[in-house]
C-alpha positions in Angstrom: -13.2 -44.5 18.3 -16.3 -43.9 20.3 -14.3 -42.7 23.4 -13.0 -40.1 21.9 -9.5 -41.2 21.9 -9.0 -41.0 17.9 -6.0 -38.7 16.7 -8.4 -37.4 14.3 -11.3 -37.2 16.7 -8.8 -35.3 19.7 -7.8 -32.9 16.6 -11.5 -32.0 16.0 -11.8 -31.6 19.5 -9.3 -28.9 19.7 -10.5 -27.5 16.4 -14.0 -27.0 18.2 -12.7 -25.8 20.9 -11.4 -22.7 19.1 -15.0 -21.9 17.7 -15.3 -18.0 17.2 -17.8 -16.0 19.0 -20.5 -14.5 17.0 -19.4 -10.5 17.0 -15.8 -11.3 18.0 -14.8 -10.0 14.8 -16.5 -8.0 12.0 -15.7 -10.5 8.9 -18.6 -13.4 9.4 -16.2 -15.5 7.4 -13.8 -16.1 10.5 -15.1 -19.3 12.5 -12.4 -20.9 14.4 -9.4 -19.1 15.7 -6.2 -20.1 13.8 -7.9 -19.8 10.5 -5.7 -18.1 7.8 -6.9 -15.7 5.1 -5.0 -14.7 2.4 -6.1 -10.7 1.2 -4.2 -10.4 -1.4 -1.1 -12.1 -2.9 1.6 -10.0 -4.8 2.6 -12.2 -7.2 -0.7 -12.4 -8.5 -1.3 -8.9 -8.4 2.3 -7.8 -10.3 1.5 -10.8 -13.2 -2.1 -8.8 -13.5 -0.9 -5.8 -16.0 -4.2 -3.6 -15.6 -4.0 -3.9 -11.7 -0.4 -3.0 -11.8 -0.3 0.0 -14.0 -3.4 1.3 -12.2 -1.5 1.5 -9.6 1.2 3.2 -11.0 -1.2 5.6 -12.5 -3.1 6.1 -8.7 0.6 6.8 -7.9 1.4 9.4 -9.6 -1.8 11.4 -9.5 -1.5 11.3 -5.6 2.0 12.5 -6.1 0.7 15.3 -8.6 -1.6 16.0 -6.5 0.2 16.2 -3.6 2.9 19.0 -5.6 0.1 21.0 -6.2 -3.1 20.8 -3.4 -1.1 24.4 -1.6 -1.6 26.4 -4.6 -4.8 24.8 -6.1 -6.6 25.6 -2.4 -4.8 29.3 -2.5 -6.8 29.6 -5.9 -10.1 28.2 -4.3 -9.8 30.5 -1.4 -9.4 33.7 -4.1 -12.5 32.8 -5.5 -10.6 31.7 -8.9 -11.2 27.9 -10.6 -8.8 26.1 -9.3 -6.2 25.3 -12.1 -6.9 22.3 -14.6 -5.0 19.3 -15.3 -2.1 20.8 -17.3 -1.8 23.9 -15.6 -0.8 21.6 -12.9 1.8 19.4 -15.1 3.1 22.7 -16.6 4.0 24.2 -12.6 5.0 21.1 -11.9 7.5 20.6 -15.0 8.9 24.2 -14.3 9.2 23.8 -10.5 11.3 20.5 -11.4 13.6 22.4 -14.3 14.4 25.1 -12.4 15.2 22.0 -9.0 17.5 20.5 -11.8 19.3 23.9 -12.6 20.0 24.6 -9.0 18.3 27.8 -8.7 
């Protein structure tokens, strides 16, 4: 044990010889290489209701807004308010019934 021969004694060997720089990398958390760090999991965050359907709701107010930022900065630059809310939805529920007649 004392020479250093020990399976478990050679294995923290190599661990310590894997020791992190301080500055290598910005998360202080991170001390040997090989470590593993789960960020997030996705089953946890699809059993989680409130994380899930804020997520759909961050969705699709990026994708409204995303229909919608052309005309909004045209109105900015005219000096105008830019248009609220539903003005938006109401443009954007015409522009898709006049997509689903074909026009």
């Amino acid at each position: 044990l004392l020479d250093g021969t020990d399976p478990v004694t050679a294995a923290a060997r190599r661990k310590r010889s894997k020791k992190v720089a301080p500055g290598r990398f910005a998360e202080d958390s991170i001390h040997y290489l090989g470590d593993t760090v789960c960020i997030w999991d996705v089953n946890e965050f699809l059993s989680n209701r409130k994380w899930r359907e804020d997520a759909v709701r961050r969705s699709r107010r990026a994708d409204e807004d995303e229909l919608t930022r052309s005309r909004g900065a045209a109105k900015k630059r005219r000096g105008g308010k830019a248009p609220s809310r539903r003005d938006r939805f109401n443009d954007m529920m015409e522009r898709l019934y006049e997509d689903s007649l074909g026009k």
